[in-house]
C-alpha positions as CSV (number, residue, x, y, z in Angstrom):
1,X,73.8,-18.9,15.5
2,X,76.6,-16.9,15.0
3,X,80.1,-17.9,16.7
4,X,81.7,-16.0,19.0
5,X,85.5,-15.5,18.4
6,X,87.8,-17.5,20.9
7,X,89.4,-16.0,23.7
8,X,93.2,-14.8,22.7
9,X,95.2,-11.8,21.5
10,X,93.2,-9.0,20.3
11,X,93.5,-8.7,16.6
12,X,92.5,-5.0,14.6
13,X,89.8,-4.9,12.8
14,X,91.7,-3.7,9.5
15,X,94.1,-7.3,10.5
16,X,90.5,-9.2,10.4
17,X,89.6,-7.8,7.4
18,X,92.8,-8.6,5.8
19,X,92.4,-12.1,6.6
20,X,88.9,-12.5,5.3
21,X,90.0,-11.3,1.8
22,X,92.9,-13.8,1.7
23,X,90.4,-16.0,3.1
24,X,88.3,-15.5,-0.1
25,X,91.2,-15.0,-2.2
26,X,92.4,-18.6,-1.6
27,X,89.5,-20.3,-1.8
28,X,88.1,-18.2,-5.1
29,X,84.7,-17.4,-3.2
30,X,84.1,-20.7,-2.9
31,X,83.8,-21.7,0.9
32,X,84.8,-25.4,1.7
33,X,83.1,-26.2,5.3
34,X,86.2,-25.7,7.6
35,X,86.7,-22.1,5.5
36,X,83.2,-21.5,6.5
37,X,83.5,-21.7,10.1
38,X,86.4,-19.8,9.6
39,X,85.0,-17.0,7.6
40,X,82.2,-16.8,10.6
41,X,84.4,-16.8,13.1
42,X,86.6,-13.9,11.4
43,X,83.7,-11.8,10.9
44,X,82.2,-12.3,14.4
45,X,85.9,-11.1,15.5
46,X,85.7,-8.4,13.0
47,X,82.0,-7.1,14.2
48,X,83.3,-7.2,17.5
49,X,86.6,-5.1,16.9
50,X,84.6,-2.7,15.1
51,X,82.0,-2.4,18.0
52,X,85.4,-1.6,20.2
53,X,86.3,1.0,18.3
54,X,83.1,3.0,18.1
55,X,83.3,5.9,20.1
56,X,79.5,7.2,21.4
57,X,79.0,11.6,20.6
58,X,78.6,13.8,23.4
């Protein structure tokens, strides 16, 4: 099941992304369990922010 982010400021999708690859960075692609849920929860966030800024064609 995929988490859904918390409710709370609204954060870019390039901010997100930013965060994931420190998020990787830190950890040197190697997830502990807590980074895990965290990674999910970032890219749920970041799915989400993209989705926002998708604007549908006439």
């Amino acid at each position: 099941m995929i988490p859904t982010p918390e409710p709370g400021p609204v954060r870019s999708a390039d901010e997100l992304n930013e965060r994931i690859r420190d998020l990787m960075l830190r950890s040197g692609g190697r997830l502990s369990a807590e980074q895990r849920r965290e990674y999910e929860v970032l890219v749920a966030e970041w799915a989400a922010a993209e989705r926002g800024g998708i604007v549908k064609a006439a």
